[in-house]
N, C-alpha and C positions, 0 to 999 in steps of 0.2 A: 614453614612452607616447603625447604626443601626435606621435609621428612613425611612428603601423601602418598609417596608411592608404596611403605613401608609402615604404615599408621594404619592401627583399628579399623579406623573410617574405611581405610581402599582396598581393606584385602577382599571382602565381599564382591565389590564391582570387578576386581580384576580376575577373580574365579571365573564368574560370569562371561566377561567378556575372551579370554581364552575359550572356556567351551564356543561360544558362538566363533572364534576363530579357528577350530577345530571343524565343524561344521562345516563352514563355508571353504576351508579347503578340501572337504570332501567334496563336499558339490562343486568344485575346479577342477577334482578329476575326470569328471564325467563330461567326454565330448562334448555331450547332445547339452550339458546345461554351459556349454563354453560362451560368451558374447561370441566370439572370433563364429562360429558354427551358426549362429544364430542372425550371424547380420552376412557372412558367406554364403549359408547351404539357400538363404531364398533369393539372392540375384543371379548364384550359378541356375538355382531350377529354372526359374522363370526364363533365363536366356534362352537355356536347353529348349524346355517346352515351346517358344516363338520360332525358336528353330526347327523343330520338328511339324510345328504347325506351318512353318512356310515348304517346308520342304515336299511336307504332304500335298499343301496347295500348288504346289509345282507341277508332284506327279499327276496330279488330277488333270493340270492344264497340259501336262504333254502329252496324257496319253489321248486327250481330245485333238490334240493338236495330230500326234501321230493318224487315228486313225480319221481324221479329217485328211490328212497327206495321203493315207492309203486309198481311200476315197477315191481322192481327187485321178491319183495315176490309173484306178481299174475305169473313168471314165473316159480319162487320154487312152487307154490304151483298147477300149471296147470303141471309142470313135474310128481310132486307129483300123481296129484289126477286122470290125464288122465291115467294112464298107471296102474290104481287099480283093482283089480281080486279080492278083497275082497269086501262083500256085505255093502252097504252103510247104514248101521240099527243106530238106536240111540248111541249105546254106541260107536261106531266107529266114529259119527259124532261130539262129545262132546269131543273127545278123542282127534280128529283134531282141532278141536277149538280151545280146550285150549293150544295145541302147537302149531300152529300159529298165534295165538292171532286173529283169524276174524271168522268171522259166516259166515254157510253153510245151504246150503238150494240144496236138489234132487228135480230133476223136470223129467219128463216121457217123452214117445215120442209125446205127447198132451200141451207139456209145462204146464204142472202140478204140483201142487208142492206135492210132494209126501210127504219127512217128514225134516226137519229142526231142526236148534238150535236156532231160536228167532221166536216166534210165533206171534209175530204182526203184521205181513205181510198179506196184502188182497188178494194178486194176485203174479203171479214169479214176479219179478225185471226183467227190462230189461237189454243186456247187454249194459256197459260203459255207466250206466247211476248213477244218485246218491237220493237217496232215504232216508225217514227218518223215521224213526222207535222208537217212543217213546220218542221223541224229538232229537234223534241224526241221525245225519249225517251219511249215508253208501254209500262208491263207489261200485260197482257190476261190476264184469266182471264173465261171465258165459265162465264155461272149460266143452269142448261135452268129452265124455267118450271112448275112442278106443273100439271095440269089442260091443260095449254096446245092440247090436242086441242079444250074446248068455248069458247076465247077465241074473240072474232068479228075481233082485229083481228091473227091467224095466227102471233102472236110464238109461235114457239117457244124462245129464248134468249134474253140482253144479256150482248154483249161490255161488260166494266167495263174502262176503260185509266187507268191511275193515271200519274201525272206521275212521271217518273222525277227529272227535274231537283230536286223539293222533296226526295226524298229523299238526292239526293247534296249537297245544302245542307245539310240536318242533320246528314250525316257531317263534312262539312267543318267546320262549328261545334263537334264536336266532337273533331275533332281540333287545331282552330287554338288552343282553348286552353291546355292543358297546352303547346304550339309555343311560344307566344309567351309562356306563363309561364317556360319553361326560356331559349329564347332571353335575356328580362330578366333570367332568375337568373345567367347567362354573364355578362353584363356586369356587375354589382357582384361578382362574384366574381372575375371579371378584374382589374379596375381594384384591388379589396384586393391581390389576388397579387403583381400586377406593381408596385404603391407597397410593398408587405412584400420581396419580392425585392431593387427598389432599395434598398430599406434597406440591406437582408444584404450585398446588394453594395460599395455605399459604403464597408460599414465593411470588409467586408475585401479592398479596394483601398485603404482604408486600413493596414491592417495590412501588405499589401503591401507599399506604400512606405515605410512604416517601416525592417520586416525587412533588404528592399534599403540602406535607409539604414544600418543596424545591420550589414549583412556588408562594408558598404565600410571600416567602421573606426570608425565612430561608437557605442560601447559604450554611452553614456550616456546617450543619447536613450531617453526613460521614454514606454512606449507607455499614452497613460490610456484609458479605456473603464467607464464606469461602470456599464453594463448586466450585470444578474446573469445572465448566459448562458453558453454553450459560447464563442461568439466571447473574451467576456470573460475567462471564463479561458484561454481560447489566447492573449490580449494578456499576460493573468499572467505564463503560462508562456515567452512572446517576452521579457518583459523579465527571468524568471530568468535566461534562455540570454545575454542580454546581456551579463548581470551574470558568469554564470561565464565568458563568451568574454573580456571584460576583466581577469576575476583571472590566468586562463588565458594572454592575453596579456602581462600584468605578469610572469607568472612566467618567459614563453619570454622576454621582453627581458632579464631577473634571469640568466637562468641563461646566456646569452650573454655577457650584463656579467663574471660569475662566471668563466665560463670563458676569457675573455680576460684579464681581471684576474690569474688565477690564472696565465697563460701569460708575462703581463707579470712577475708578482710572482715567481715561480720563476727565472727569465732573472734579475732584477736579484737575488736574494737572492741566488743564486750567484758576481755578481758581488761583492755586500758580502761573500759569505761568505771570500772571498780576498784581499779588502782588507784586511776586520778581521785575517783569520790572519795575512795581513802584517805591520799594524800591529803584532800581541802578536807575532811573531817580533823585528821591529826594537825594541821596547821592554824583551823580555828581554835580547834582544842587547847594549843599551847599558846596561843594569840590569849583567850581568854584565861586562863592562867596564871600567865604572865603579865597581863596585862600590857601587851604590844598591841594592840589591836591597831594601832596609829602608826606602828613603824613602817617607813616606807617600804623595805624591804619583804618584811611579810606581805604588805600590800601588792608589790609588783607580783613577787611569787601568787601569791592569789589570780590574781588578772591573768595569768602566763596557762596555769592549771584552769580558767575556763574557758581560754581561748583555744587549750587545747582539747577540753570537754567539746567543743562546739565542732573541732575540725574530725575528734573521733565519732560525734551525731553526723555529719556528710558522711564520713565512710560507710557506715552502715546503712542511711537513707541511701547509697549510691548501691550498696548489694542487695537495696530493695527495690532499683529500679527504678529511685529518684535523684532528684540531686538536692531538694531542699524544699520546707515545707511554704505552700503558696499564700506567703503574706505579702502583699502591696505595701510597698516602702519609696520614699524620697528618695530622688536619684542624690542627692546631695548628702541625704545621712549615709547611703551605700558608700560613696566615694570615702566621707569621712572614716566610716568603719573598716576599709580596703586600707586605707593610711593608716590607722592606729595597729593594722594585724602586719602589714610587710616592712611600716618603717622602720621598727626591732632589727626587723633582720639584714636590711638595708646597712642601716649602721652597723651591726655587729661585720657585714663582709666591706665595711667602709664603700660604699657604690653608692652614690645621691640617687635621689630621686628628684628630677626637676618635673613639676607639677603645674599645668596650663587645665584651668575648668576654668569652662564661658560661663560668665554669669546668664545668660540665656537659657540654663538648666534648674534654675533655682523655679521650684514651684512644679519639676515636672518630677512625676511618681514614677515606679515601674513595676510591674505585674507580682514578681517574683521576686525582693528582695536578695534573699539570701543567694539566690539560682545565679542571681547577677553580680553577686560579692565572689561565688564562688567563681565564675568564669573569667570575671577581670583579675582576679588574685590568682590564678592559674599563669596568665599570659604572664602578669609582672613578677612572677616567682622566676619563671622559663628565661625571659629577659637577664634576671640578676645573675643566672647559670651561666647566661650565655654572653652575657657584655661587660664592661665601668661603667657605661654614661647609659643612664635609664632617661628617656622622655617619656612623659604620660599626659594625653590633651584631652578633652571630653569637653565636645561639642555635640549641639544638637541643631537639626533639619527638618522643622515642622514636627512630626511626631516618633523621628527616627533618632535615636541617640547613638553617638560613634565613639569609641573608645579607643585613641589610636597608643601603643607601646611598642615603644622605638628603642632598638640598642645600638650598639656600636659592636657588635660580635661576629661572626664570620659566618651567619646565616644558617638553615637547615641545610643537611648532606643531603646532596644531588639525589643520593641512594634511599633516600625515605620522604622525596620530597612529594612525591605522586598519593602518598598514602599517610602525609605524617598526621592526619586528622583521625586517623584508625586510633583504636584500644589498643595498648600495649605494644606500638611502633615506639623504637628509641635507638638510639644509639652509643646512650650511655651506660655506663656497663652497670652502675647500681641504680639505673631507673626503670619506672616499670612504663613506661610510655602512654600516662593517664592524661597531663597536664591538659594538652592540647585538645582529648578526645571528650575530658570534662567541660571545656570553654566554649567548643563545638555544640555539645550538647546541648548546655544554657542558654547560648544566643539559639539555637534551633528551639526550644523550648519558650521563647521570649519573643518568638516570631522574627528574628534576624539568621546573620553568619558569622564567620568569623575566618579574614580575607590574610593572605601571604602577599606582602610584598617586598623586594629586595629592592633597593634603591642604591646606586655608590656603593659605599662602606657600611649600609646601614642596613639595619633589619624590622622589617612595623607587621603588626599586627591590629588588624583591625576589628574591634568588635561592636555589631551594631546588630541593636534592639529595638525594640516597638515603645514608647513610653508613653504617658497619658498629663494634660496639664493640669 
């Protein structure tokens, strides 16, 4: 496992995944494809643009507002000045000026201009027109005078000239403030965006290099984020994918191991298979001969050489994908045949085997004979490895039969205990980690399981099948 980031298998993906990491930092150079620019440049516009639209709506309402006020004063001041019986002389005209803030100008019945308060004038103003006088702006509206035929001092009109300047001041006043209210509202709304953006960013440049980190081979790297968000659960879901990328990869290194193993194990069974038939050819041969054919010795030898003919036929049914061929046997002749193959060995490493079968199993068959010789003699090989005191109990549950083998041993390591039902997990240094994933098999194959339980000081495994009465 710790050899994927440097195996066959990864160096393809990691090619790959580097160019797309190349890529995608090109595209982080470019402003315009930045998050940060893309979730800033449309809250600054849109403020901007509300601001511009209210500003505009301002000046629309001041300049009605203005010339509604201009309005308003050439009617005060035509009420005012049409209906005067008093003589229009200088100090009268300056008098008026200064209280309604506009310049005056008399003009005769020759449109003359008789005498005024701003003297730069070439000629009368016309009326409602706008004129400019010393660089500024005047609107003129000329008021004719009631009676002005018996006045003695021949006014017949006054040009009124309003300062255009104060009114384009008040437009400007109102339009600068909603301007400079939106402008200030830009900038703290800016400055959030672009500090919330860096955020967003951060974290998923962080996530980033994680991910990167996690496609080069590093499965185990745990992405934290503690923020209850969409990012956060995308960190979730980065560290499920991790998680199954590595079971994922455990299983393609397993099934490689499996499949070589199985190429290895087929090749030498083959060869044992024509030694041993050697062996039992030369052993009859001198049997007959000799006329021993009765000694116990050559007998045992006989039995030993087809017990081991029989374990090198699994090997090879296992590199072909089986584990034994489907003949229906008595659960009672299995057990008896499981005791005549471990209890050799039992004795030769002196460890008992205390032996509990419920007569409640007598008369029941199971599917696969040998499938189920093989899985229970797996557990109680494992046992005699790994304990002194062997228990073996076999009971059955309506149509469910349980195999429990119990040691006295110090249990499976913490560190293979998550996967010790895998091909080829062990911790022994000259095993190859089949036992368990053969027992596994059988009982999966026999319609059961085959369960870990640690109790006290003891170790059980439990194996249970389908059996038929």
């Amino acid at each position: 496992m710790n050899s994927a980031p440097g195996s066959a298998m990864s160096t393809e993906p990691s090619t790959i995944i580097t160019s797309q990491h190349a890529d995608s930092i090109d595209a982080e150079r470019s402003p315009v494809a930045s998050l940060r620019f893309r979730f800033l440049g449309p809250i600054v516009l849109a403020t901007l643009l509300v601001t511009i639209a209210i500003s505009m709506a301002a000046y629309r309402f001041g300049s009605r507002q203005a010339q509604l006020e201009s309005d308003q004063r050439f009617d005060d001041l035509q009420r005012t000045i049409s209906q005067a019986n008093y003589p229009f002389n200088d100090n009268v005209l300056r008098l008026l000026s200064s209280l309604t803030d506009a310049e005056l100008v008399t003009l005769d019945a020759n449109d003359e201009m008789i005498r005024g308060t701003i003297d730069s004038l070439d000629e009368a103003p016309q009326d409602r027109s706008t004129v400019v006088v010393d660089r500024i702006p005047y609107l003129v509206r000329r008021i004719p005078i009631e009676g002005a035929s018996r006045r003695s001092d021949g006014v017949r009109q006054v040009a009124v000239l309003l300062d255009q300047t104060q009114l384009a001041q008040r437009k400007r006043r109102l339009i600068v403030l909603p301007l400079a209210t939106g402008l200030l509202t830009v900038i703290p709304i800016g400055l959030i965006s672009y500090l919330t953006a860096s955020r967003l960013i951060r974290r998923i440049r962080r996530l980033q290099q994680q991910v990167h980190t996690i496609a080069g081979g590093n499965w185990k790297l745990t992405i934290d984020d503690t923020d209850r968000d969409e990012l956060s659960r995308l960190a979730h879901s980065i560290n499920q994918m991790a998680s199954e990328l590595e079971t994922l990869w455990k299983q393609a290194e397993r099934r490689q191991g499996e499949k070589l193993i199985a190429q290895v194990a087929a090749g030498m069974a083959h060869q044992l298979r024509n030694s041993l038939t050697g062996a039992r050819m030369a052993i009859e041969l001198h049997a007959r001969e000799h006329d021993d054919r009765n000694d116990e010795g050559i007998t045992v030898a006989l039995d030993q050489i087809e017990k081991a003919e029989d374990y090198v036929r699994r090997i090879v049914m296992l590199a072909s994908g089986r584990l034994a061929d489907a003949v229906e046997m008595p659960v009672a002749e299995c057990l008896r045949r499981i005791r005549e193959t471990i209890g050799p060995i039992a004795s030769h490493l002196r460890k008992p085997l205390d032996w509990n079968v419920s007569p409640e199993i007598e008369g029941a068959t199971v599917a696969e004979g040998s499938t189920f010789v093989a899985g229970v003699s797996n557990l109680i090989q494992n046992a005699l490895q790994a304990g002194q005191t062997i228990n073996i109990a076999a009971d059955r549950d309506g149509e469910t039969l349980t195999v429990a083998v119990v040691d006295d041993g110090p249990g499976v390591d913490e560190a293979i205990a998550s996967e010790m039902f895998e091909p080829f997990v062990t911790t022994k240094s000259e095993g190859l980690g089949l036992g368990l994933s053969v027992a596994t098999r059988a009982a999966t194959t026999l319609g059961g399981r085959v369960e870990y339980l640690r109790n006290n000081h003891t170790t059980e495994f439990r194996f249970t099948c389908n059996i038929k009465s």
